[in-house]
Each structure stands twice: as C-alpha cells, then as structure tokens.
N, C-alpha and C positions, 0 to 999 in steps of 0.2 A: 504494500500500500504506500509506502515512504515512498520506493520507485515513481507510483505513478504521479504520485503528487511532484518530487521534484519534476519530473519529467514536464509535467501539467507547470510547474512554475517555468522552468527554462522556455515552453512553446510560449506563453503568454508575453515575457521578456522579449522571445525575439521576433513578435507581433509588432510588439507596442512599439519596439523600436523602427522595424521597419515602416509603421506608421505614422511615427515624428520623422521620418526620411520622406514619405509620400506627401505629408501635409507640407513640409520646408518646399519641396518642386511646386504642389499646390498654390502656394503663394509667390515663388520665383514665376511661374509663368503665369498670374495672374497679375505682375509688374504693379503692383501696390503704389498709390502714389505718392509718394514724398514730399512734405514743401520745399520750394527753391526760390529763395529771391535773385530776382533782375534787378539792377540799376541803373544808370542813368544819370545827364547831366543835373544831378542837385535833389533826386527822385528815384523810392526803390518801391520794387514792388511782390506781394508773398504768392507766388501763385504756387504751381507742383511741377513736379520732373518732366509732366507729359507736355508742358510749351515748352518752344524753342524760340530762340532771337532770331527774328530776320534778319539776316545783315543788309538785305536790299532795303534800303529807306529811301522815301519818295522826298521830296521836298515839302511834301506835304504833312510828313509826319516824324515825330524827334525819335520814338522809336515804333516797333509793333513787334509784337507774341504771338505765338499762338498757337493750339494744340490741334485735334481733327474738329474739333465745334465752335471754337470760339475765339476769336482774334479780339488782342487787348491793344490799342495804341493810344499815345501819346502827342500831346502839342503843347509848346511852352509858349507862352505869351510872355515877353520880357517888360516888366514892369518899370524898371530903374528910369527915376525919368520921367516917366512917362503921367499919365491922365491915372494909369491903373492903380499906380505906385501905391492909393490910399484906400483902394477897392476891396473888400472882402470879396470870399471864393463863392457868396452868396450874391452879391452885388455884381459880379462879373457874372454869372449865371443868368443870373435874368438879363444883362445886356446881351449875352450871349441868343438865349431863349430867342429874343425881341430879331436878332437876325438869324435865325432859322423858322422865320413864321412859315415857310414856305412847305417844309415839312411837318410842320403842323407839330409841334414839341409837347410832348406835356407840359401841364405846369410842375413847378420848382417844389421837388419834394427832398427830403433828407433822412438818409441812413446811418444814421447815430447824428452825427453833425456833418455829414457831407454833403452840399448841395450836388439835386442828380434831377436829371430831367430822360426822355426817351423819346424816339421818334422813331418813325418806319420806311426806309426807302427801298427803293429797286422796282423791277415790272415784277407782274402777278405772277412770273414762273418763279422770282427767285428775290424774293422780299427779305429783308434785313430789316430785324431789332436792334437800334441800339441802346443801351443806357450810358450815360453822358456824367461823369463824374466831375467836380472842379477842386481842388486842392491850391490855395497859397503859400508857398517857401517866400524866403526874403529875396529872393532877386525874382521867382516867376511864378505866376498863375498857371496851374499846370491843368489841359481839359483832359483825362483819362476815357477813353471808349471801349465799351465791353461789346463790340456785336455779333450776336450770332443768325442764323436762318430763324426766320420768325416763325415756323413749328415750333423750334427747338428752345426759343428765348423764354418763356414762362418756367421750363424744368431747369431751365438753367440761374432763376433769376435769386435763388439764394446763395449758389455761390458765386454771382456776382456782386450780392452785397456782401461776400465774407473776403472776396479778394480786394474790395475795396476798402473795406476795412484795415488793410495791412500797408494799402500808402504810407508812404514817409515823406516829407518834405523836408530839403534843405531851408 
C-alpha cells in the first residue's frame, strides 16, 4: 500500500509540474501585455508592449502609436510667447472645439481633470472615432488623439480614458 501511495505521490508531482510548464507556454503565447511608456518632446505617455512608435511623422503630427486598433498621436502647440502662454488645457479646448465645428465635436467633457472632446470622420465605409485629449506643460499645450474604427471606439473607450490618465507633462 506504501508503494502505491508513493507511486500515486511521485504521478501527481510530475503532473502538477508539467502543468506549471503548460500554463508558463499558456501565457508566453498569449503575449500578456505589459505597460511601456513612450516619450517625447516634454510629454510621456503609459500605454502596453502591443504599440509601437512610428518613426514616419507627418508634419502634421509630433508623434503617433499605435497597436492593431488604435492609433494615439500627438500635436504640441508652443505657447512661449504667445496669446496661449496664459490658456488653461481647458481654455485651449474649447478654442480648439470652436475650430472643429465642422466635425461636429462634442462638447468639453473631463476624465478626472482632462479636458477631452470627440468627433467622427471619414466616409461611411471607414468612419473614425476620435477622442481628443488637451494637456498643458510649461513650454506646450499638448492635443493627444486616441482614434480608432468607430465599431471599435465604445469597447475601447475605457482604456482610452486609463491611457490618458498616464500623460505627463513637462
């Protein structure tokens, strides 16, 4: 009886272990996602392992992200100087708002303290959501853009308020 029981412990032993071997591959090909901050001139930001940095940048944008669903980009407005220099990131917002009437913006709502607006473009085969973050550092008004396919931008739209939650401004 001793036999079968060690026997019965040793099977069990090298069960369980080949099954913490099975569940470790489980989660290696299930690529689990990590957080990874991006940076930028004077601006970081906490997304996960699955964006990558475009190194193509248009002149239209300081940087852009982005994974299989959701492209995050960046504009800095330089302030020093300027009219903005005394603007809150909520004040620039609604200036902002006021020249995208054409898309038709939401109004100026806030996710914790971040002023954020959204709007929809593209044709009907291939419509984009954005939501429109505004964040002030001391040298720049920074606008953050989360868009995705407008199916897609409601399942997405909490963890677009948790990535924006992780701006940094210089």
């Amino acid at each position: 009886m001793k036999k079968v029981a060690s026997i019965l412990m040793v099977l069990c032993l090298v069960v369980s272990l080949a099954g913490c071997d099975f569940l470790k591959d489980v989660a290696d090909s299930a690529k689990v996602e990590e957080p990874k901050t991006f940076e930028f001139d004077g601006i970081s930001i906490e997304l996960t392992t699955n964006f990558l940095r475009m190194e193509f940048i248009s002149d239209e944008y300081d940087f852009i992200v982005g994974d299989e669903i959701l492209s995050v980009f960046g504009i800095k407005a330089d302030t020093e100087g300027t009219d903005l220099e005394d603007m809150t990131a909520a004040e620039y917002a609604q200036n902002f708002r006021t020249l995208m009437a054409d898309y038709e913006p939401t109004e100026i709502t806030f996710i914790d303290d971040i002023p954020t607006m959204q709007y929809t473009e593209g044709d009907e085969d291939e419509k984009q959501t954005c939501a429109v973050t505004f964040f002030k550092g001391k040298k720049y008004i920074w606008l953050v853009c989360f868009a995705a396919a407008t199916e897609d931008f409601d399942d997405l739209y909490e963890d677009i308020c948790n990535y924006a939650k992780t701006v940094k401004c210089e």
